[in-house]
C-alpha positions, 0 to 999 in steps of 0.5 A: 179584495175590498171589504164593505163599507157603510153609510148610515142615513137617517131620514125625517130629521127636522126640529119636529123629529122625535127628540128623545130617540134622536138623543139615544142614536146620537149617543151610540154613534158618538160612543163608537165614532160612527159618522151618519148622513142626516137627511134634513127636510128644509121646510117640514110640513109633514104633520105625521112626522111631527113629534117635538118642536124644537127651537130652530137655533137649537137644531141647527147648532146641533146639526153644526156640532154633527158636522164638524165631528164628521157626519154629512147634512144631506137634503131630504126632499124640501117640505115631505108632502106628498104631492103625486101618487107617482112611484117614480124609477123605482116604484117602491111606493105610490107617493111622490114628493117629486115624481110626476111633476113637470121640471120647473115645479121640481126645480123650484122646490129642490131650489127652495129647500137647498136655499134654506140649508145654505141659511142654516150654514150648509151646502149639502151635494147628497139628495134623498127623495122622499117616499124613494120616489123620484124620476129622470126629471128630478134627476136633471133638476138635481144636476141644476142645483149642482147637487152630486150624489142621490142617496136611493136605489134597489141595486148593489153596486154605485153607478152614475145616473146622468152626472150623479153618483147614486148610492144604492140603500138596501137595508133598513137595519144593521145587516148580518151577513157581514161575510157575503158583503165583504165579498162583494166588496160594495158601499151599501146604505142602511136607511134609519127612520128615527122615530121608528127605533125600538130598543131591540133596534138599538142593541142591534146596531151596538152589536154591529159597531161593537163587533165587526170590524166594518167602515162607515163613512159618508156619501160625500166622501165618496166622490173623490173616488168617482169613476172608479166607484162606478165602473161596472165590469163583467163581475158586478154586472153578473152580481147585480143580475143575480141580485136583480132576479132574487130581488123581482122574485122576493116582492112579487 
């Protein structure tokens, strides 16, 4: 049976982010080998996620060195400003970036913000909305872009959403119940906000690299896998049902 694997994204990151915290998991992932997704947002105009302003040669070098050592750049929304009050397919929040607006304008912004990664020397294919909030259109305007994974979904198991591969994100933080997982035998996301990292965030995470014996990979390198991946037989079908109906009852 196969065991779980793990993507650790980290959202919010832009030469505003929170240089400090930056350092400190950049440090613990360097120190176990641990490649992250950085959710990059091109043009950030976000001002409460504004902390430090870097030079932006500095960030990009930075990202470049990442990369090189393993870890994916993927395209975090295009300027994170909320534009809709829309939660989109899954309804996680009423905030949208994308969510609710017609196809050329999402097209547009997911065009503009892949065009300044491509300057910055990047050709991301993972796509992270902001606020989890995105719609069948920005889906299709995905596809336009030639974009191959979203990295977002309350569910256990990868699966396709018209030509993408999604990746479900369930977790917020190093998960414990490493057994169950490997039972199960999925990919899973733990979703990381920089800034929002505390020390005892940081000794859990250690604690996670240090003493189990999990994969971490990328969302990118998933994609030679494919239909695999993404086959649901009458197993996951039944898993994801249960999980389903704990997940409806837990947020009501």
């Amino acid at each position: 049976m196969s065991k779980a694997r793990f993507i650790i994204r980290w959202d919010d990151i832009s030469p505003y982010q929170d240089g400090e915290k930056c350092r400190l998991l950049i440090d613990l992932f360097m120190k176990y080998n641990i490649p992250a997704v950085l959710g990059v947002i091109p043009d950030n105009r976000d001002e409460s996620i504004k902390f430090d302003d870097r030079p932006e040669y500095e960030f990009v070098e930075e990202l470049k060195q990442l990369e090189q050592a393993g870890w994916e750049i993927a395209q975090h929304g295009y300027r994170h400003l909320q534009q809709t009050e829309d939660g989109g397919i899954l309804k996680l929040n009423n905030a949208s970036e994308f969510a609710g607006r017609d196809f050329n304008s999402q097209m547009a912004d997911i065009k503009n913000g892949k065009e300044i990664l491509n300057e910055y020397g990047f050709d991301p294919v993972t796509f992270i909305s902001p606020w989890h909030s995105y719609d069948k259109v920005t889906v299709t305007a995905l596809e336009q872009n030639e974009f191959k994974v979203l990295s977002d979904g309350m569910f256990l198991y990868p699966r396709r959403i018209g030509k993408l591969m999604q990746l479900p994100q369930i977790f917020w933080s190093a998960p414990s119940r490493l057994r169950i997982l490997d039972q199960m035998g999925s990919v899973y996301t733990i979703c990381l906000h920089p800034q929002l990292i505390t020390d005892d965030d940081l000794e859990f995470l250690e604690l996670f690299f240090r003493e189990g014996d999990s994969e971490f990979i990328t969302a990118s390198s998933l994609l030679d896998e494919g239909t695999k991946l993404t086959r649901r037989g009458i197993r996951k079908r039944v898993i994801e049902a249960i999980f389903s109906r704990l997940y409806r009852r837990n947020t009501r």
